[in-house]
VEXKOLPA-88748 format. One record per residue (C-alpha): residue number from 1; residue in one letter; chain; x, y, z. Coordinates in steps of 0.02 Angstrom, whole numbers. Layout:
N
<miti><pos>NUM</pos><code>A</code><unit>A</unit><X>X</X><Y>Y</Y><Z>Z</Z></miti>
...
***
This chain:
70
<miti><pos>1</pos><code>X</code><unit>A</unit><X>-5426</X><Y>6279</Y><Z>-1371</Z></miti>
<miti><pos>2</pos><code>X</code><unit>A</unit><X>-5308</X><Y>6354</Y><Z>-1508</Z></miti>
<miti><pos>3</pos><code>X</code><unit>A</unit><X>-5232</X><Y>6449</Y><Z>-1377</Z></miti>
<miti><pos>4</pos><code>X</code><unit>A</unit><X>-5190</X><Y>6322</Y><Z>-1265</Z></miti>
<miti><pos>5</pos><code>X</code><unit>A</unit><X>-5094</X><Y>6222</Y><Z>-1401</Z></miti>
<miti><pos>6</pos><code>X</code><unit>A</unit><X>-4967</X><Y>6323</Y><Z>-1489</Z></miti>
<miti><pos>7</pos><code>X</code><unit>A</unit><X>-4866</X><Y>6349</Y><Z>-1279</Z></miti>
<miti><pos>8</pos><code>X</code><unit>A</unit><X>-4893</X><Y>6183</Y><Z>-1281</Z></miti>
<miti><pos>9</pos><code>X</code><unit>A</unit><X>-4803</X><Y>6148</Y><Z>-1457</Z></miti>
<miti><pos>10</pos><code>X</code><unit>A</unit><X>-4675</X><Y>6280</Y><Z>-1435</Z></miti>
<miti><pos>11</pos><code>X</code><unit>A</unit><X>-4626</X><Y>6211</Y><Z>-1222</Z></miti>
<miti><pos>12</pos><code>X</code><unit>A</unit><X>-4600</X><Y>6051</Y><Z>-1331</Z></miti>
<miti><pos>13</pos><code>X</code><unit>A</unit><X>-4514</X><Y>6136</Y><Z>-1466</Z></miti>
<miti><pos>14</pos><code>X</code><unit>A</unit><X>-4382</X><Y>6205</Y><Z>-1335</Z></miti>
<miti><pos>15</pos><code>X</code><unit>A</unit><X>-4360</X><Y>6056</Y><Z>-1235</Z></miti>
<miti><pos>16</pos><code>X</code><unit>A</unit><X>-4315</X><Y>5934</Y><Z>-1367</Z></miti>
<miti><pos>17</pos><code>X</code><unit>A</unit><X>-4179</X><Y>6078</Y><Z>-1435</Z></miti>
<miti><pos>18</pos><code>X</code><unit>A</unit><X>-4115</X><Y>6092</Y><Z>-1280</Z></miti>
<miti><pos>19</pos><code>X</code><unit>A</unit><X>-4098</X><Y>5888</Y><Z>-1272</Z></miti>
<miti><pos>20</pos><code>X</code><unit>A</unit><X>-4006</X><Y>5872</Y><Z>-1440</Z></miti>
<miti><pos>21</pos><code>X</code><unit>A</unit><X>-3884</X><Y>6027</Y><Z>-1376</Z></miti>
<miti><pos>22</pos><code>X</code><unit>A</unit><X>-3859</X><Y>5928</Y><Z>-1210</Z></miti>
<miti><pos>23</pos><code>X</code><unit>A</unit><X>-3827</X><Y>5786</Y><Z>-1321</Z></miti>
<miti><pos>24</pos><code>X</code><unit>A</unit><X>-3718</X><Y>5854</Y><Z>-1430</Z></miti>
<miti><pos>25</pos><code>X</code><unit>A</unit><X>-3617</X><Y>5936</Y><Z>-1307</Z></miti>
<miti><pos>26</pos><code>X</code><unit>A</unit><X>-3615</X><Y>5743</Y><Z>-1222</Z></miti>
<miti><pos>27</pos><code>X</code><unit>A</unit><X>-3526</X><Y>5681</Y><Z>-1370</Z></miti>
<miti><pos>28</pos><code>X</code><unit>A</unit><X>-3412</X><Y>5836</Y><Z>-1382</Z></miti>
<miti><pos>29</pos><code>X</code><unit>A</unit><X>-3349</X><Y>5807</Y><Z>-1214</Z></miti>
<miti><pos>30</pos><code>X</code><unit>A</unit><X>-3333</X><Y>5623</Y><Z>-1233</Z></miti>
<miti><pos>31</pos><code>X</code><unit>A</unit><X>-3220</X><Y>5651</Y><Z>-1396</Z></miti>
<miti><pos>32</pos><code>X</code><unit>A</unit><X>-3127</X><Y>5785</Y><Z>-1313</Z></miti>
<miti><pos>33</pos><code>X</code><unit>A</unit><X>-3092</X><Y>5668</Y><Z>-1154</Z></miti>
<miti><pos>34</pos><code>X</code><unit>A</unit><X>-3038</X><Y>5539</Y><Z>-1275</Z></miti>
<miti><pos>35</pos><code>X</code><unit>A</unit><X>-2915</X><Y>5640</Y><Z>-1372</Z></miti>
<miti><pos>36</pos><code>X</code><unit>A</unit><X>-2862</X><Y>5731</Y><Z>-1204</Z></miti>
<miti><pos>37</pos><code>X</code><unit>A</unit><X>-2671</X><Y>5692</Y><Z>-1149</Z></miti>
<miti><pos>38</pos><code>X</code><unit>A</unit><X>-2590</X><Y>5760</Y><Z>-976</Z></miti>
<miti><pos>39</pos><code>X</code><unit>A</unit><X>-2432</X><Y>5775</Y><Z>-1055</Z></miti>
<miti><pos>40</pos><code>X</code><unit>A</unit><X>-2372</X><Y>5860</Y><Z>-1213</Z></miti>
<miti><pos>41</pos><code>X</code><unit>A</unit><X>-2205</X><Y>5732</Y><Z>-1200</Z></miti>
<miti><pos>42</pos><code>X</code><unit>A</unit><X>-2220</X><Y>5571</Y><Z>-1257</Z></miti>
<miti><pos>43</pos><code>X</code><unit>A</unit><X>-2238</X><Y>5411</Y><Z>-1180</Z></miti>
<miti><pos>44</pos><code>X</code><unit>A</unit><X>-2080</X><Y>5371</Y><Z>-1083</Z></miti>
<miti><pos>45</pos><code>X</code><unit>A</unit><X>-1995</X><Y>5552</Y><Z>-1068</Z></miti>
<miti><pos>46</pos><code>X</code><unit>A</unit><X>-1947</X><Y>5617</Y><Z>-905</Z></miti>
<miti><pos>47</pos><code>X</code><unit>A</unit><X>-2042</X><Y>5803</Y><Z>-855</Z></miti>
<miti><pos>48</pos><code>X</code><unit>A</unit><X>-1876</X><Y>5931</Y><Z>-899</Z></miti>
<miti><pos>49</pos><code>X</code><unit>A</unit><X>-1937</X><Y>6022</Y><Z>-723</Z></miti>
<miti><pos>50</pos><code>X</code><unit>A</unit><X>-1894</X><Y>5865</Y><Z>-621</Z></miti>
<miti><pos>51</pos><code>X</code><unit>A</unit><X>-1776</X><Y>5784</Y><Z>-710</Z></miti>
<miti><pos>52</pos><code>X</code><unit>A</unit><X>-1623</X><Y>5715</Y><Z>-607</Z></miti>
<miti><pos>53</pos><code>X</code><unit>A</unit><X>-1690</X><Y>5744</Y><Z>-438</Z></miti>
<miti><pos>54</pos><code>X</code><unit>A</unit><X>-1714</X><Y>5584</Y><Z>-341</Z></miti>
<miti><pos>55</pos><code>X</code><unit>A</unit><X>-1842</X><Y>5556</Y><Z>-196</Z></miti>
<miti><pos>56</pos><code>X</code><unit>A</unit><X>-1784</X><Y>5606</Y><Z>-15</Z></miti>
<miti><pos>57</pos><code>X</code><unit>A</unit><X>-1685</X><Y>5743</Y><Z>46</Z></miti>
<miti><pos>58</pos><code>X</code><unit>A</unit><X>-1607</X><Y>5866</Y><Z>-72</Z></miti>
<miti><pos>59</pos><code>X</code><unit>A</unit><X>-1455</X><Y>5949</Y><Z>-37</Z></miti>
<miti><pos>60</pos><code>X</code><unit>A</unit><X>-1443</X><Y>6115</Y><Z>12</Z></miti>
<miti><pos>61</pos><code>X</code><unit>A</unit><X>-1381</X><Y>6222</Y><Z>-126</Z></miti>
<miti><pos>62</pos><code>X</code><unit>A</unit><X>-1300</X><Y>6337</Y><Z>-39</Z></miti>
<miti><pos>63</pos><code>X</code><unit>A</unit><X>-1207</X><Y>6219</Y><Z>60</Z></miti>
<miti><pos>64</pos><code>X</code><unit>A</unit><X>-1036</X><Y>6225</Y><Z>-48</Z></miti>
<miti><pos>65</pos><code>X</code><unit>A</unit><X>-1019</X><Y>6410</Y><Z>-46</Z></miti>
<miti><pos>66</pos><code>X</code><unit>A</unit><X>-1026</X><Y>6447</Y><Z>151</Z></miti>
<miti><pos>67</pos><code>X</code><unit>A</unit><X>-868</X><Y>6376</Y><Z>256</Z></miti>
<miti><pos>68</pos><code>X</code><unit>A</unit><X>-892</X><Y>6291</Y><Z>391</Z></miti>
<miti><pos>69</pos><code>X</code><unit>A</unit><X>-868</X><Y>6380</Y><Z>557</Z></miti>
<miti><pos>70</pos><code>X</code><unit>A</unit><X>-810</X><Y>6277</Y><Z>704</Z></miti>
***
């Protein structure tokens, strides 16, 4: 019977550390998410990459250098 106890013990053992490490891990990632921003502007800024560029067509920007030919 001795034998048969101390797996038993240790499969226990190993299980409830990997529990707590899930857990842990749980809050970790629930702190991170809560911390987490998209943007590293703040609230209200316009993105530098798309500033000034309004929905719809663009205009060609090669359009002013070519002449027109008839």
């Amino acid at each position: 019977m001795a034998n048969r106890t101390r797996p038993t013990l240790e499969k226990r053992a190993k299980e409830r550390a990997r529990q707590d490490k899930r857990k842990q891990k749980d809050e970790r990632r629930l702190t991170a998410k809560g911390t987490k921003t998209n943007s590293p502007r703040g609230e209200g800024e316009e993105d530098p990459d798309i500033a000034g560029i309004v929905p719809g067509p663009q205009p060609l920007p090669w359009d002013d250098e070519e002449e027109e030919v008839v």
